[in-house]
N, C-alpha and C positions, 0 to 999 in steps of 0.2 A: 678810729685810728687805723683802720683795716683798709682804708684805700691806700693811707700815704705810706705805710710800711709795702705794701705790692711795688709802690712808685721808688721806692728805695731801694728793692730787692734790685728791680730794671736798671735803675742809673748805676749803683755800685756793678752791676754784673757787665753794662755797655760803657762803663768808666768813663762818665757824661758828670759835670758838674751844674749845679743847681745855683738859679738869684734871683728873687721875688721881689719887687715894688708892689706894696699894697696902700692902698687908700681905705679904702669905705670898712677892709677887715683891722684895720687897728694895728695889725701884727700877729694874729691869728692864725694863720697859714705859716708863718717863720716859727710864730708857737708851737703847732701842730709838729712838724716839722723837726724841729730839736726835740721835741720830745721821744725821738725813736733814740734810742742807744745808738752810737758808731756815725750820725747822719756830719759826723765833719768829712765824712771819707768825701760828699759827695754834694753837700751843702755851703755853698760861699759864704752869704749872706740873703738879709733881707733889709729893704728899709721901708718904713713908713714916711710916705710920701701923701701927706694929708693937706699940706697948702700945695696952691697955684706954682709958690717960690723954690720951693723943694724939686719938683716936678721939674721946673727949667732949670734950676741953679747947679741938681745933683744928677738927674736923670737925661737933661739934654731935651728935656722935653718944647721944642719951638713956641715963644708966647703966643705967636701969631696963631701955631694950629689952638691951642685953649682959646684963644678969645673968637674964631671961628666956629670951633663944633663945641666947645665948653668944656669944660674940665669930666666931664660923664660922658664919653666918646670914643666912639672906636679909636677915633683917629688917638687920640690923647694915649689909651692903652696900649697899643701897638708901640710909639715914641717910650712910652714907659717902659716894656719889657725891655724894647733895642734899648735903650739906654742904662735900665739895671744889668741886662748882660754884658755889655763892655764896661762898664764902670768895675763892675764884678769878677771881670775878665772871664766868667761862666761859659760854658757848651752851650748850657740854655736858660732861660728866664722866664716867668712866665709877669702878668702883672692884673692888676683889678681895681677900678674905679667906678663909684656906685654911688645910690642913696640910700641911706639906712633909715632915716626919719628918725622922730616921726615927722618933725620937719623937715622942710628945704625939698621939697617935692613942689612939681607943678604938672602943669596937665598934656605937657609936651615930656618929661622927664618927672614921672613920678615917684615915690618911695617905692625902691622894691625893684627900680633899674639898677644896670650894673653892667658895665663891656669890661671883658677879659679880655689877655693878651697871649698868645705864646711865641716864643724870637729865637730859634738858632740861625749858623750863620746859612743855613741851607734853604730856610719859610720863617715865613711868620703868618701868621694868622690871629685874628678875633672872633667874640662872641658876643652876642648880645642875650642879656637875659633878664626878664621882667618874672620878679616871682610876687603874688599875691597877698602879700605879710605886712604887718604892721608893725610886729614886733624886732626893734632893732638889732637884740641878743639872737634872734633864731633866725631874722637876713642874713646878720654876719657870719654865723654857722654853714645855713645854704649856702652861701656866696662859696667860700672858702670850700667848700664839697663841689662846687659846681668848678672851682680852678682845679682840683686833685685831677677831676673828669677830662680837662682839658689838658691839663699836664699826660696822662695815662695813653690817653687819644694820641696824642704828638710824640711818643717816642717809641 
């Protein structure tokens, strides 16, 4: 919990508001997240955006870029964060779309991939990240430690 209280200290002190789209972490990161005391000063929301439909229907995310780069894609994550920050009305957003397994991995996009997103109105940027794990509970952990990192990095 020691990243995302530092990340809270920043947003409330640069009076920056917060909106997360997660996939592959469940809600984890919005978990994280609420669990600081006071984090409505600075936190919108978050939503789980776990099918394809949710992604287009709430986040604006284009059918056409998922059926292109796939729903675990930069491109995909980027469209996620823009679209949880104006939906959110947020300063910033960040977002995460991943494999956790231990199925639904292949040899192009294995378990243990995962592109991140961060979206103010000033950059955006992604990340791609392949961690080594098998284990779905202790992906979703890293994953969501590896968005705080991206979060921290970007503001």
């Amino acid at each position: 919990m020691k990243e995302e209280k530092r990340i809270a200290k920043i947003l409330v002190k640069k009076k920056l508001t917060l909106a997360v789209a997660e996939s592959c972490t469940g809600g984890l990161i919005s978990d994280r997240i609420t669990n600081i005391s006071g984090s409505s000063k600075f936190f919108k929301g978050g939503v789980i955006a776990y099918s394809n439909d949710i992604k287009t229907s709430f986040l604006n995310v284009p059918k056409t870029v998922i059926k292109k780069h796939g729903a675990v894609s930069g491109q995909v994550a980027r469209s996620m964060a823009k679209g949880a920050r104006k939906a959110m009305n947020a300063d910033i957003a960040v977002s995460i779309t991943g494999i956790t397994g231990p199925t639904g991995g292949t040899k192009v996009k294995p378990v243990g991939l995962a592109y991140m997103a961060f979206s103010s109105e000033q950059k955006g940027s992604s990340r791609k990240i392949l961690l080594k794990k098998n284990d779905r509970i202790e992906l979703k952990n890293q994953f969501t430690q590896a968005v705080f990192k991206l979060i921290s990095d970007n503001i």
